[in-house]
N, C-alpha and C positions, 0 to 999 in steps of 0.2 A: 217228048222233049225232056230234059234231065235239066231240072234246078239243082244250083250250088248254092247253098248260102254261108255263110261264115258269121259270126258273130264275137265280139269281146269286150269282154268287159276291163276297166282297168280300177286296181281294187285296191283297196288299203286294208289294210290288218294292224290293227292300232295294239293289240296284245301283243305283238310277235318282236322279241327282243333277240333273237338270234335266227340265222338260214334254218337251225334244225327246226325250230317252233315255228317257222314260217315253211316248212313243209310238211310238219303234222295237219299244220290248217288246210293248204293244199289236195294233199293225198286224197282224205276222202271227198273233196269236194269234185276233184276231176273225176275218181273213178266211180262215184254216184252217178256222174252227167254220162259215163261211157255204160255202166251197168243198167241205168232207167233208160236211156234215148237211144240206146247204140249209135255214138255220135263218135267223132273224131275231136279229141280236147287235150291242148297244148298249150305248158305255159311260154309266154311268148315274149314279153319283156320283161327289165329290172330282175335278173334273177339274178343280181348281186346285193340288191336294196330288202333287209328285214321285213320293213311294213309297206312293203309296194310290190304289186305283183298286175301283171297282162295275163290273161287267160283267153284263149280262144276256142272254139267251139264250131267245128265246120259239120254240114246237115246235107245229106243228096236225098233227093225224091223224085218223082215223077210230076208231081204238082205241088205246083205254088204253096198254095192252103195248107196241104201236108207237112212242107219245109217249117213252114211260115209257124205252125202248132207243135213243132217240136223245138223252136227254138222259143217261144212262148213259155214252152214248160222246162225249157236248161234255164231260163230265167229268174222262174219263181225260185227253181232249184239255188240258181246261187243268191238271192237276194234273201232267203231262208236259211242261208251256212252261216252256222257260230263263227266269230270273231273274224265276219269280213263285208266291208261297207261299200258297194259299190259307187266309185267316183265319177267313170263314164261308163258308157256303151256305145256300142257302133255294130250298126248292121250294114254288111255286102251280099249282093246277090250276082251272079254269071250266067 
């Protein structure tokens, strides 16, 4: 059986005074999540908004558990990125 799960966070960047500096913050922070988990990470709302960004993060496995510890660790990942404060999250599972 093949678990999907998807995960997103929706974030604020309280430094970020223009789209470019709110893509410096970005950059590394999606392509850490795509380089450490080999994950799938999209930003996904507000990408006209400076200090607001959606980011998603979709996860396939064979088990649950597996899904479930990788997106555990996209987690730590972005609640540990310089100048970005997570306001929500939401987890989907298929």
């Amino acid at each position: 059986m093949v678990i999907v799960a998807v995960q997103t966070w929706d974030l604020h960047l309280p430094g970020c005074q223009s789209l470019k500096e709110k893509r410096s913050v970005l950059k590394p922070l999606t392509g850490e999540l795509r380089r450490a988990l080999n994950v799938s990470v999209a930003e996904t709302a507000h990408q006209d908004l400076w200090q607001r960004a959606e980011i998603a993060c979709a996860a396939v496995g064979s088990a649950r558990p597996v899904v479930e510890e990788m997106l555990r660790a996209a987690d730590r990942l972005v609640q540990e990125a310089d100048g970005v404060r997570i306001m929500d999250t939401a987890t989907a599972y298929r």
